[in-house]
N, CA, C and O atoms as a GROMACS GRO file, in nm:
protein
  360
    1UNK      N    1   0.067   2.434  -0.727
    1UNK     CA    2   0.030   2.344  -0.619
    1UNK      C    3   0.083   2.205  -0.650
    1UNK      O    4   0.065   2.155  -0.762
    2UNK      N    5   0.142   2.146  -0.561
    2UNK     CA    6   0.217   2.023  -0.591
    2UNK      C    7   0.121   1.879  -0.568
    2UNK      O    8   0.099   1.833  -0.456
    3UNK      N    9   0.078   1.827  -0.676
    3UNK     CA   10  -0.037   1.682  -0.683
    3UNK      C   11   0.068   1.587  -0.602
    3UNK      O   12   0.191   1.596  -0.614
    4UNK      N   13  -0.010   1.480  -0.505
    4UNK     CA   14   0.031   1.407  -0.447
    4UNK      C   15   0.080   1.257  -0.565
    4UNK      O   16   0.006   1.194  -0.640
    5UNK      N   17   0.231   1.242  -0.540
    5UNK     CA   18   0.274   1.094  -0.663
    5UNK      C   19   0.139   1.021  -0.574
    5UNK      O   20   0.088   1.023  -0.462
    6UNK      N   21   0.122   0.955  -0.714
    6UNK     CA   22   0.029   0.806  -0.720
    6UNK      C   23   0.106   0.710  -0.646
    6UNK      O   24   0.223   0.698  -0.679
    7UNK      N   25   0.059   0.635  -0.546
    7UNK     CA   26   0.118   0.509  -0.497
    7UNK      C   27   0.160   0.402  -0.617
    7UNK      O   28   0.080   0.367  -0.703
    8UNK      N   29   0.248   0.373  -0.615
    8UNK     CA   30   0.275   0.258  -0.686
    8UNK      C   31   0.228   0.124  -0.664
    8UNK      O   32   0.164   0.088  -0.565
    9UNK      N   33   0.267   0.045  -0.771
    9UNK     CA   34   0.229  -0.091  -0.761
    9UNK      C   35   0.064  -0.135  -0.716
    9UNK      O   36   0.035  -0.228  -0.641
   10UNK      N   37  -0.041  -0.034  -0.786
   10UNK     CA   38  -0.166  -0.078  -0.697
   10UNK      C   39  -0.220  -0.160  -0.820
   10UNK      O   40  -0.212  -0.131  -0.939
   11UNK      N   41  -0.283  -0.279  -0.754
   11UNK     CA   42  -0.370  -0.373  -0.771
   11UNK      C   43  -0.503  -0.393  -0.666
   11UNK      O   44  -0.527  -0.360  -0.550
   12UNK      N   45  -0.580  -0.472  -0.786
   12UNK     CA   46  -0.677  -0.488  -0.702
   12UNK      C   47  -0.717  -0.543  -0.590
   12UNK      O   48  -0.698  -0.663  -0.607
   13UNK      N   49  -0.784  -0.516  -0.428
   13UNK     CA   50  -0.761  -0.577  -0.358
   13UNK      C   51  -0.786  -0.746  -0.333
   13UNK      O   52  -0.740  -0.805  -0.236
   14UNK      N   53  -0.864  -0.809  -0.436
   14UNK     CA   54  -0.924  -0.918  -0.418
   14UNK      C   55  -0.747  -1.001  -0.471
   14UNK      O   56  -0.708  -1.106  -0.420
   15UNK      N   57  -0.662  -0.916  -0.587
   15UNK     CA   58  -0.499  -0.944  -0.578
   15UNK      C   59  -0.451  -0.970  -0.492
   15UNK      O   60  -0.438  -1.082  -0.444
   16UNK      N   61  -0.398  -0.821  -0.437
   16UNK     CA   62  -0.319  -0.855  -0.288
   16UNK      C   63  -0.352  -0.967  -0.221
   16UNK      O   64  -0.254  -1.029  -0.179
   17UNK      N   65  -0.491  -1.029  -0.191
   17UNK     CA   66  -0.489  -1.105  -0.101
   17UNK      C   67  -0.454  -1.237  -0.156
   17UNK      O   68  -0.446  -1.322  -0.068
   18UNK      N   69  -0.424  -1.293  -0.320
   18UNK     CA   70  -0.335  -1.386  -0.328
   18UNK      C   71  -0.184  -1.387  -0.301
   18UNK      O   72  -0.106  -1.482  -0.307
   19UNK      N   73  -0.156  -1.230  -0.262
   19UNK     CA   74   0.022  -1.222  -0.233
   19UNK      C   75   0.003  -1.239  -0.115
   19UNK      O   76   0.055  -1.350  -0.107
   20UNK      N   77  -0.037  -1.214   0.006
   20UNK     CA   78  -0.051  -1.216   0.130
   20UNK      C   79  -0.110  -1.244   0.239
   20UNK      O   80  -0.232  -1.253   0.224
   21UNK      N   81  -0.063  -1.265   0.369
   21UNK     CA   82  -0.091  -1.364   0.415
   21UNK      C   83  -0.262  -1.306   0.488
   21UNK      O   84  -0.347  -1.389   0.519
   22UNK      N   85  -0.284  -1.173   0.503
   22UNK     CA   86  -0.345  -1.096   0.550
   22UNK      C   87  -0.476  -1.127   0.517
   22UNK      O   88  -0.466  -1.194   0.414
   23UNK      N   89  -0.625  -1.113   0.555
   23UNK     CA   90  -0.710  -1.119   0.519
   23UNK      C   91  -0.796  -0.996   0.409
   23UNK      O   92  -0.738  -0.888   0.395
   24UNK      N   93  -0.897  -1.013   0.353
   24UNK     CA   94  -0.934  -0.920   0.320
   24UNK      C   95  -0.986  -0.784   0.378
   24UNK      O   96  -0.970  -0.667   0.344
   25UNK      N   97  -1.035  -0.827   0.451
   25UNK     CA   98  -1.076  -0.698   0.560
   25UNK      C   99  -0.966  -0.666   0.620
   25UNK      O  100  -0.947  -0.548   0.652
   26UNK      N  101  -0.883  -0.753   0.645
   26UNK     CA  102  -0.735  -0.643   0.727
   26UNK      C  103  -0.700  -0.530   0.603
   26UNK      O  104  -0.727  -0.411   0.610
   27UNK      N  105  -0.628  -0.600   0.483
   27UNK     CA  106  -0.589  -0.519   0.354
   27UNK      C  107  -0.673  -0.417   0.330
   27UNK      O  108  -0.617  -0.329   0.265
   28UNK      N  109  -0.825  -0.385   0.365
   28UNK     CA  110  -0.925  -0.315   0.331
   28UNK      C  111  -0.906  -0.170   0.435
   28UNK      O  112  -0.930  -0.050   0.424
   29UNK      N  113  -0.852  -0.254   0.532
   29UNK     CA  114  -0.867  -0.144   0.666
   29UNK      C  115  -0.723  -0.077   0.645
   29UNK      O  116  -0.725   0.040   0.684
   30UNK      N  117  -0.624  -0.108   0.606
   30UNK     CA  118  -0.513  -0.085   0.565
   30UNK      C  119  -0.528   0.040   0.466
   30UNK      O  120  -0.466   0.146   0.476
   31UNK      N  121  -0.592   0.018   0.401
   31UNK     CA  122  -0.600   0.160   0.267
   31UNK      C  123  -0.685   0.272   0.279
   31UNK      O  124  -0.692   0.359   0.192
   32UNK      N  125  -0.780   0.272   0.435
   32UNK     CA  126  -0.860   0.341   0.504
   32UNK      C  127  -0.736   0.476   0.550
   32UNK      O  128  -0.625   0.447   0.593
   33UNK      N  129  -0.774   0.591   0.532
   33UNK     CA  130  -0.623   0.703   0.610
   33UNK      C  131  -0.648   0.665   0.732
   33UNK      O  132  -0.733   0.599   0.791
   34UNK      N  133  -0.502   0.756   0.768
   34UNK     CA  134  -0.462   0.732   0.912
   34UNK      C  135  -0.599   0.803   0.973
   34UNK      O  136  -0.604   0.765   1.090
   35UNK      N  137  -0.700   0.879   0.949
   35UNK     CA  138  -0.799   0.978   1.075
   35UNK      C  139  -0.885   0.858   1.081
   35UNK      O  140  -0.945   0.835   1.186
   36UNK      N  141  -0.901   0.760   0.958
   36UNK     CA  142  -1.037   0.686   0.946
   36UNK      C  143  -0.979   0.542   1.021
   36UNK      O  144  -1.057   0.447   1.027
   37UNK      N  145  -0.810   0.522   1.091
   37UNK     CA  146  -0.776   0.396   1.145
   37UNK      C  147  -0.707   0.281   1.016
   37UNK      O  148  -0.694   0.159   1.007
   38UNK      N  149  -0.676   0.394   0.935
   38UNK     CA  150  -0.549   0.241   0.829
   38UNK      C  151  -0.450   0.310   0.822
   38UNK      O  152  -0.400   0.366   0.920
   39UNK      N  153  -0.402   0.318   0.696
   39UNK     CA  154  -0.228   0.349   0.665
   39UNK      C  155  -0.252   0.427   0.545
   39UNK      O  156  -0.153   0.494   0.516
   40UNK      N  157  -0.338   0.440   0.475
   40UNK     CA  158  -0.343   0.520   0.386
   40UNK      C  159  -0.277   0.471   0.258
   40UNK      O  160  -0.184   0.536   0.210
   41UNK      N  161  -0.324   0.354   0.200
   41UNK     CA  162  -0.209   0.314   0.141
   41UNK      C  163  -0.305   0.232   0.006
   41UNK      O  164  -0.255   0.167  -0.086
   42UNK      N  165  -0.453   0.256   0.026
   42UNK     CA  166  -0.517   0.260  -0.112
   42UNK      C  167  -0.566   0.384  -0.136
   42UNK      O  168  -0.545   0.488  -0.074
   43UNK      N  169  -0.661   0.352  -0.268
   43UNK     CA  170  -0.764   0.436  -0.342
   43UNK      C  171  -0.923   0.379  -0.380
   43UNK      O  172  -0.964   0.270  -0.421
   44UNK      N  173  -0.963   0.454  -0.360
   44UNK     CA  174  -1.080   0.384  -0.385
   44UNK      C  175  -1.179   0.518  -0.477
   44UNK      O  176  -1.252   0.600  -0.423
   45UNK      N  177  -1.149   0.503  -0.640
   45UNK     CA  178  -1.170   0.616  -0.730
   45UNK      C  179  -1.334   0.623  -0.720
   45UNK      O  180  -1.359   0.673  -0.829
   46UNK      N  181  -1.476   0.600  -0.648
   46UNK     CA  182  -1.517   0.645  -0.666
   46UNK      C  183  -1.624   0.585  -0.559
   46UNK      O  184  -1.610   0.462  -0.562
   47UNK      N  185  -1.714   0.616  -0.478
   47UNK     CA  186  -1.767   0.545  -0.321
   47UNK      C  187  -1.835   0.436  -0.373
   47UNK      O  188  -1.889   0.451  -0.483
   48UNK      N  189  -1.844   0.317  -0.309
   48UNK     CA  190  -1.894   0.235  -0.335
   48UNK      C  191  -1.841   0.124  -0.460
   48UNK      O  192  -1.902   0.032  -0.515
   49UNK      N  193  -1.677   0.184  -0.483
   49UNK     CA  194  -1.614   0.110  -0.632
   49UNK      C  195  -1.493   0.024  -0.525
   49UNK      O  196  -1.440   0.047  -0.416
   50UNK      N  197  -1.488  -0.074  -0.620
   50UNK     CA  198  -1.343  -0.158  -0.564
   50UNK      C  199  -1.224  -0.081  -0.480
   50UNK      O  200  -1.195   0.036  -0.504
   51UNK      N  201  -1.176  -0.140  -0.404
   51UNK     CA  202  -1.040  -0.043  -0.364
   51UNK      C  203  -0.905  -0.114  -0.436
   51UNK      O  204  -0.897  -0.236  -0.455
   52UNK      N  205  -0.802  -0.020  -0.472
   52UNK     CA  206  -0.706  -0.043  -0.505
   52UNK      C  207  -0.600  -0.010  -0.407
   52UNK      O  208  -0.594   0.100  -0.353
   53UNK      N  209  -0.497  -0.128  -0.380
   53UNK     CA  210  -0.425  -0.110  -0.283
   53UNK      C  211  -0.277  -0.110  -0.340
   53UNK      O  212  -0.254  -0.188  -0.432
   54UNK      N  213  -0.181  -0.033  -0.294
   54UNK     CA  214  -0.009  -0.066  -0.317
   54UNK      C  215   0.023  -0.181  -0.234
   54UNK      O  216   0.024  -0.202  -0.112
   55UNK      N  217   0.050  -0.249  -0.341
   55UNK     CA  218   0.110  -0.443  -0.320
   55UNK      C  219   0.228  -0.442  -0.235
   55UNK      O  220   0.248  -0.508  -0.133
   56UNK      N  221   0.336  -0.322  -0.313
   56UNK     CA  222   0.432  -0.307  -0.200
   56UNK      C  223   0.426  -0.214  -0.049
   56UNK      O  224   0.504  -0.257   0.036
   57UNK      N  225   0.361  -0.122  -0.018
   57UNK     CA  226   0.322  -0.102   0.083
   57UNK      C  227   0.248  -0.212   0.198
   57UNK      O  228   0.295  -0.222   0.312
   58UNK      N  229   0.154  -0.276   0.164
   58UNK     CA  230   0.083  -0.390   0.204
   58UNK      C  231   0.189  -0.480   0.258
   58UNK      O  232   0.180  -0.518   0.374
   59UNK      N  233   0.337  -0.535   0.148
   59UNK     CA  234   0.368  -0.606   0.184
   59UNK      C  235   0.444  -0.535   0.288
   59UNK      O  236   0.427  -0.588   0.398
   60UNK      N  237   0.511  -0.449   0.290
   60UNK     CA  238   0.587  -0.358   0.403
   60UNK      C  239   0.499  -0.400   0.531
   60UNK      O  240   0.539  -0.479   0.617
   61UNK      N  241   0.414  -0.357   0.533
   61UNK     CA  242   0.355  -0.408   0.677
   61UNK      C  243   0.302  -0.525   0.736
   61UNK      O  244   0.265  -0.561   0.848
   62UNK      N  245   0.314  -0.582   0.591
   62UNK     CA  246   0.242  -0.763   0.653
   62UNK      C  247   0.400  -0.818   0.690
   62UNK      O  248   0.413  -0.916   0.762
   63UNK      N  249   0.520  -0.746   0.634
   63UNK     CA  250   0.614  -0.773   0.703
   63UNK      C  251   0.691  -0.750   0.819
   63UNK      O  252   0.801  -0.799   0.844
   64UNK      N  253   0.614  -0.657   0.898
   64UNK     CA  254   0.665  -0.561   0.981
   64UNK      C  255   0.739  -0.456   0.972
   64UNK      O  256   0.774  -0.390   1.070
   65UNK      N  257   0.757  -0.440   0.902
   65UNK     CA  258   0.895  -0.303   0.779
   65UNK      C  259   0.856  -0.198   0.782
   65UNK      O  260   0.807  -0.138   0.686
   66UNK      N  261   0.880  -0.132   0.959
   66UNK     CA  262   0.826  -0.043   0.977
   66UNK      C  263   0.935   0.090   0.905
   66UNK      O  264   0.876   0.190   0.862
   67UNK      N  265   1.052   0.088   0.897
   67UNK     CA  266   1.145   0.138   0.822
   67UNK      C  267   1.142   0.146   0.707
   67UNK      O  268   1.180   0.254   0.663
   68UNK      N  269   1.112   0.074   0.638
   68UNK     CA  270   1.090   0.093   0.471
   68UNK      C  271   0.921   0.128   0.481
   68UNK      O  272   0.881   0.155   0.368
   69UNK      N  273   0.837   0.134   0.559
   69UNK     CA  274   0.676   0.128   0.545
   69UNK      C  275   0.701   0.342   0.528
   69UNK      O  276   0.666   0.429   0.449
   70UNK      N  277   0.782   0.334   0.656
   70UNK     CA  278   0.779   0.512   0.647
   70UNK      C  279   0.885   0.581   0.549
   70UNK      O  280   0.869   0.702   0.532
   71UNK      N  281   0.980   0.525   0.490
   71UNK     CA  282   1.015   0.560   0.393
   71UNK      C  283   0.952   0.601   0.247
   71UNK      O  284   0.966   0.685   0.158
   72UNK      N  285   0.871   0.488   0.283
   72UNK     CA  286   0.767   0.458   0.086
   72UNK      C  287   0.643   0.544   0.168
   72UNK      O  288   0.571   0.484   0.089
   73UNK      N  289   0.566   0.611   0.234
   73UNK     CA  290   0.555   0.709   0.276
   73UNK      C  291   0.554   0.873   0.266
   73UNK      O  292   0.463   0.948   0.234
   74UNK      N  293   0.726   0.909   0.316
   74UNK     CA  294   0.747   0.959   0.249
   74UNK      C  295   0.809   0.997   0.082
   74UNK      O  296   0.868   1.094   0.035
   75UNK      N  297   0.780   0.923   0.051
   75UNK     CA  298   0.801   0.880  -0.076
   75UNK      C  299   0.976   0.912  -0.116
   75UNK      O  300   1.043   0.976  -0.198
   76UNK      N  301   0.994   0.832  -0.014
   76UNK     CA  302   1.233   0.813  -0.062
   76UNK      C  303   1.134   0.650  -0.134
   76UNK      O  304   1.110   0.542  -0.080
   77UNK      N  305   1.110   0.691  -0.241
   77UNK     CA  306   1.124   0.559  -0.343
   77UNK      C  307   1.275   0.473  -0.384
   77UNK      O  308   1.296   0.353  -0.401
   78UNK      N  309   1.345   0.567  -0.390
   78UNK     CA  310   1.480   0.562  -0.444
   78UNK      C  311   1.587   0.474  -0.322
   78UNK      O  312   1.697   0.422  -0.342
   79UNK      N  313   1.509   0.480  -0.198
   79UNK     CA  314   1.601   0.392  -0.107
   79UNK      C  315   1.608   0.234  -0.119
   79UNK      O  316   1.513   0.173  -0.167
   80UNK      N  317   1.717   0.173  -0.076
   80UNK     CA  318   1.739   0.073  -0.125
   80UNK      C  319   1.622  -0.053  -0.020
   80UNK      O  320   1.568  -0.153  -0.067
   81UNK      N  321   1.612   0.002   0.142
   81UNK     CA  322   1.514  -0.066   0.177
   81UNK      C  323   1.365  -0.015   0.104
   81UNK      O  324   1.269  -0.053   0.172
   82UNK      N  325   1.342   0.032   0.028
   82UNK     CA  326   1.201   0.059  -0.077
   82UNK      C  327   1.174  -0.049  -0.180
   82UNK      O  328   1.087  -0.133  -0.200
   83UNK      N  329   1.310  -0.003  -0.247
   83UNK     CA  330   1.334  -0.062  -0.378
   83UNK      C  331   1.271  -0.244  -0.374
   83UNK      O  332   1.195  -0.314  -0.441
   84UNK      N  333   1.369  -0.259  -0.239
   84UNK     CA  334   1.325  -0.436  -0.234
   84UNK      C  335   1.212  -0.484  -0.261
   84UNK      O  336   1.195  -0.596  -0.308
   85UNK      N  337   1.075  -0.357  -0.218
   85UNK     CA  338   0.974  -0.442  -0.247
   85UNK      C  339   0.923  -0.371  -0.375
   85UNK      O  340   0.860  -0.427  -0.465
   86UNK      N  341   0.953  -0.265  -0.373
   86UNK     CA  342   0.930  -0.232  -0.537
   86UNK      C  343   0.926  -0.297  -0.649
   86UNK      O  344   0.838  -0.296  -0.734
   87UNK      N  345   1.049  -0.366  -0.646
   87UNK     CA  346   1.084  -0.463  -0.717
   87UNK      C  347   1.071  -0.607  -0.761
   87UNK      O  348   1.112  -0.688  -0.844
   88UNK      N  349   0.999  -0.593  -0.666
   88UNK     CA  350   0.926  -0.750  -0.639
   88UNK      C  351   0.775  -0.782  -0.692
   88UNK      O  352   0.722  -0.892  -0.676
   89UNK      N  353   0.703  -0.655  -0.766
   89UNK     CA  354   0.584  -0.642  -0.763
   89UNK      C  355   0.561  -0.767  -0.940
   89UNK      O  356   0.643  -0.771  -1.031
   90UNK      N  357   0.463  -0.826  -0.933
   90UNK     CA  358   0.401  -0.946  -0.968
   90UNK      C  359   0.362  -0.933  -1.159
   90UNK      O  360   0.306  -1.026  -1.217
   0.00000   0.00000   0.00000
């Protein structure tokens, strides 16, 4: 059975919100899955514990990057619109 890759680049969310311009509750609603209304793009290891969010995903959409948002997604890590923010992580 094939385990889902770990999102990269996750930090904590009270982080992200010194990289971005976004509020906390937006970033929060962001890492909620798509059935529950976000992007699916934290973790939150245990109910009621901090959430951890991917810094570069986050930034994908606080940039509008809807092209690289569904790339890192499907996880083409390796593409060069990915990489940009991959690479950028803090």
């Amino acid at each position: 059975m094939n385990q889902p890759r770990p999102l990269p680049g996750l930090v904590k969310l009270s982080t992200a919100v010194r990289y971005l311009p976004e509020s906390k509750e937006t970033l929060r609603r962001w890492c909620l899955s798509k059935a529950d209304g976000g992007y699916g793009i934290g973790v939150q290891r245990e109910h009621n514990k901090p959430w951890l969010i991917s810094l570069p995903a986050a930034r994908m959409l606080s940039a509008c990057d809807r092209e690289a948002f569904m790339r890192f997604k499907r996880g083409e890590w390796d593409d060069p619109t990915v990489q940009g923010y991959l690479g950028s992580l803090p």
